[in-house]
C-alpha distance (Angstrom), angle and dihedral (degrees) to the residues before:
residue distance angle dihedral
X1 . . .
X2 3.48 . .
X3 3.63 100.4 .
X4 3.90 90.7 82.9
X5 3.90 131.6 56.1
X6 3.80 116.9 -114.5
X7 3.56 77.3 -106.3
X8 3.45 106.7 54.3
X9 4.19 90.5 55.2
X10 3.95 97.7 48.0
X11 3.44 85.8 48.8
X12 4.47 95.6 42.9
X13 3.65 90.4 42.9
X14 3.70 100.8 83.1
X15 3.13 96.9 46.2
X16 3.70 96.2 52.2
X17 3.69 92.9 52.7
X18 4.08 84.5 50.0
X19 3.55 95.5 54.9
X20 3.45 95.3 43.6
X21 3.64 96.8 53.2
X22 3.65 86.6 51.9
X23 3.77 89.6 55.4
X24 3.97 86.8 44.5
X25 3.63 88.3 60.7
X26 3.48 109.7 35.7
X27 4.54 84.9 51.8
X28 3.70 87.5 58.6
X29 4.18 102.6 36.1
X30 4.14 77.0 61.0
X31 4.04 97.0 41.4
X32 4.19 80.8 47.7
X33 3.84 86.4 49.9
X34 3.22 96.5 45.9
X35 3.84 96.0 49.4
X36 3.80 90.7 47.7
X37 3.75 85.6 50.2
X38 3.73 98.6 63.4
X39 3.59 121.0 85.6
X40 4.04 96.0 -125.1
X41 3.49 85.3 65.4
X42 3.34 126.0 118.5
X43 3.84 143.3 -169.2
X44 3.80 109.9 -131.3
X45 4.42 97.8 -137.8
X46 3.81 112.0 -163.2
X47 3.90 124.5 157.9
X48 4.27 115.4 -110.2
X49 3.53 127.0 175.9
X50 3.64 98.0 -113.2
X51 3.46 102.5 -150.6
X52 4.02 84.0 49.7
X53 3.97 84.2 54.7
X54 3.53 99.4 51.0
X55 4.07 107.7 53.1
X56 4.18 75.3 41.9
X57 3.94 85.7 55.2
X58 3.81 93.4 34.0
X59 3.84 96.2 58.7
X60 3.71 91.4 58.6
X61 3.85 88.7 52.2
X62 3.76 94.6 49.2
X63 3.93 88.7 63.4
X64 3.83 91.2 51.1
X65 3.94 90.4 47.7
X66 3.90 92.5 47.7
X67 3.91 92.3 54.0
X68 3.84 80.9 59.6
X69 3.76 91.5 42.2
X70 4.03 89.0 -115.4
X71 3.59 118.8 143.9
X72 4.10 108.3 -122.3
X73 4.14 100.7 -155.3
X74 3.28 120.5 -174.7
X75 4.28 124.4 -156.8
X76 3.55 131.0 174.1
X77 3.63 128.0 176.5
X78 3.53 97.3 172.9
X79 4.00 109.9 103.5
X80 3.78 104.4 -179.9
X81 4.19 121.4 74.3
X82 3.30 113.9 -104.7
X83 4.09 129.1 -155.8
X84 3.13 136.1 -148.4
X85 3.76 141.9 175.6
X86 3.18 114.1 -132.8
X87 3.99 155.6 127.4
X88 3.80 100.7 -89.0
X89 3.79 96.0 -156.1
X90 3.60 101.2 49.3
X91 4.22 94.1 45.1
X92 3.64 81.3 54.2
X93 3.86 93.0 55.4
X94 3.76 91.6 43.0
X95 3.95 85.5 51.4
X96 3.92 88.6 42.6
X97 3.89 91.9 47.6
X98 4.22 91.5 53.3
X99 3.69 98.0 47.1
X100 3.53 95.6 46.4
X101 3.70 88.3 47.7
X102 3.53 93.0 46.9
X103 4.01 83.4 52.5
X104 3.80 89.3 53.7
X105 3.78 106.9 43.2
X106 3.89 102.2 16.7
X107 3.58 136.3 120.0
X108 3.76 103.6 -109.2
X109 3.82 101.1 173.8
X110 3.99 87.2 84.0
X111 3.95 105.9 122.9
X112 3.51 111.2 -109.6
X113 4.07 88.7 -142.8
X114 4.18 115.2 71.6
């Protein structure tokens, strides 16, 4: 403990836990691959309401976006439910993986009022 300044570990910290979550993540996205990869596998189909799904999926993005003072906002202009057959868990990583690259490489400056 004492070979860094008070300093020097406040400031290290962060970006420990950072690169450790990355490391988190990028351990299980191969586990998950290599799961999906073996021919026991098997996708677990149920029917959602998509639209249902989405806001669900969407409210756990907005509190990712606001920790990176992004506005998360959510439109739909479709009235009518909508089904769909699928695995739950991996639509929600495909949903995950878009909105956190959309967080990463996206164009934030759009105006939040239109």
């Amino acid at each position: 403990m004492d070979v860094l300044s008070e300093d020097q570990r406040k400031n290290l910290l962060p970006v420990v836990k950072k690169d450790l979550s990355r490391v988190i993540k990028i351990t299980n996205d191969m586990l998950q691959l290599a799961q999906i990869r073996e021919p026991a596998y098997q996708f677990e189909f149920k029917q959602i309401d998509l639209l249902d799904f989405i806001l669900e999926e969407h409210s756990h993005f907005v509190h990712k976006a606001s920790a990176q003072k992004v506005t998360a906002i959510y439109e739909n202009k479709v009235q009518k439910k909508i089904k769909l057959n699928t695995d739950a868990e991996r639509f929600s990583q495909i949903l995950d993986n878009l909105w956190n690259n959309a967080l990463k490489y996206g164009d934030h400056s759009y105006p939040t009022e239109h």
